[in-house]
N, C-alpha and C positions, 0 to 999 in steps of 0.2 A: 591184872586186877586182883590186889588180895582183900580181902575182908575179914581182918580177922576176930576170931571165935574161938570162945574155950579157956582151958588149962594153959593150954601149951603155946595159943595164939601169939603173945608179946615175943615170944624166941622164936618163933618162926617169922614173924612181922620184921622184928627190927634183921634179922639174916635177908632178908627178903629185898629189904629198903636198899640194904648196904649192897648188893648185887646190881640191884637195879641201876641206882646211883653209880657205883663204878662201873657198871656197864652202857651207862648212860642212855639206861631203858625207861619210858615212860611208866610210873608207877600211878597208881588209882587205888584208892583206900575205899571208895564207898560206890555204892550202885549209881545214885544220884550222878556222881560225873563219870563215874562210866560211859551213863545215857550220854550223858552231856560231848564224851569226847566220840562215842559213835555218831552223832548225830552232825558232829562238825566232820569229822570225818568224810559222812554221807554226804554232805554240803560242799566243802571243798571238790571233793571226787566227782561231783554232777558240775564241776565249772559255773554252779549259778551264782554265788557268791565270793566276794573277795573277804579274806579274814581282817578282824580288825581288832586290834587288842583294844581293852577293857578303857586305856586313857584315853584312845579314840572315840570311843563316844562319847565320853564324859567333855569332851572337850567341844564335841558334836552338838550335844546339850546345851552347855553354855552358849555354844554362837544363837542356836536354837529357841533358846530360853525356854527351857522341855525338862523337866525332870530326865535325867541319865534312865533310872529304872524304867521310864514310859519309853524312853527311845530303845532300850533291848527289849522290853516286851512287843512292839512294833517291828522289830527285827525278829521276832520269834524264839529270843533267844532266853528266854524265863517263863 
């Protein structure tokens, strides 16, 4: 997780990215999906739920005829 701040922040940001990236380390620029990736994390980890990426519901919605944004906030997921 970097966030960065300051003078110096852009040279340490983009050294930071390019590591992560050829280390093929999950990178997080802001606290917001921080939360967001502990939280899935916590989720997966407890076996309660199965992951579903973002066109899956969207496409969930359409069968649904549910706005997409109602069906992740019902999932808890906003």
């Amino acid at each position: 997780i970097n966030t960065p701040m300051g003078r110096y922040g852009k040279d340490d940001d983009s050294y930071i990215r390019m590591m992560a990236i050829q280390y093929k380390i999950p990178y997080i620029t802001t606290m917001a999906a921080a939360k967001a990736a502990v939280d899935g994390i916590k989720e997966v980890a407890g076996g309660e739920e199965k992951p579903m990426a973002l066109q899956e519901y969207h496409h969930k919605s359409l069968k649904e005829k549910e706005p997409a944004g109602k069906l992740a906030a019902s999932a808890g997921l906003v």
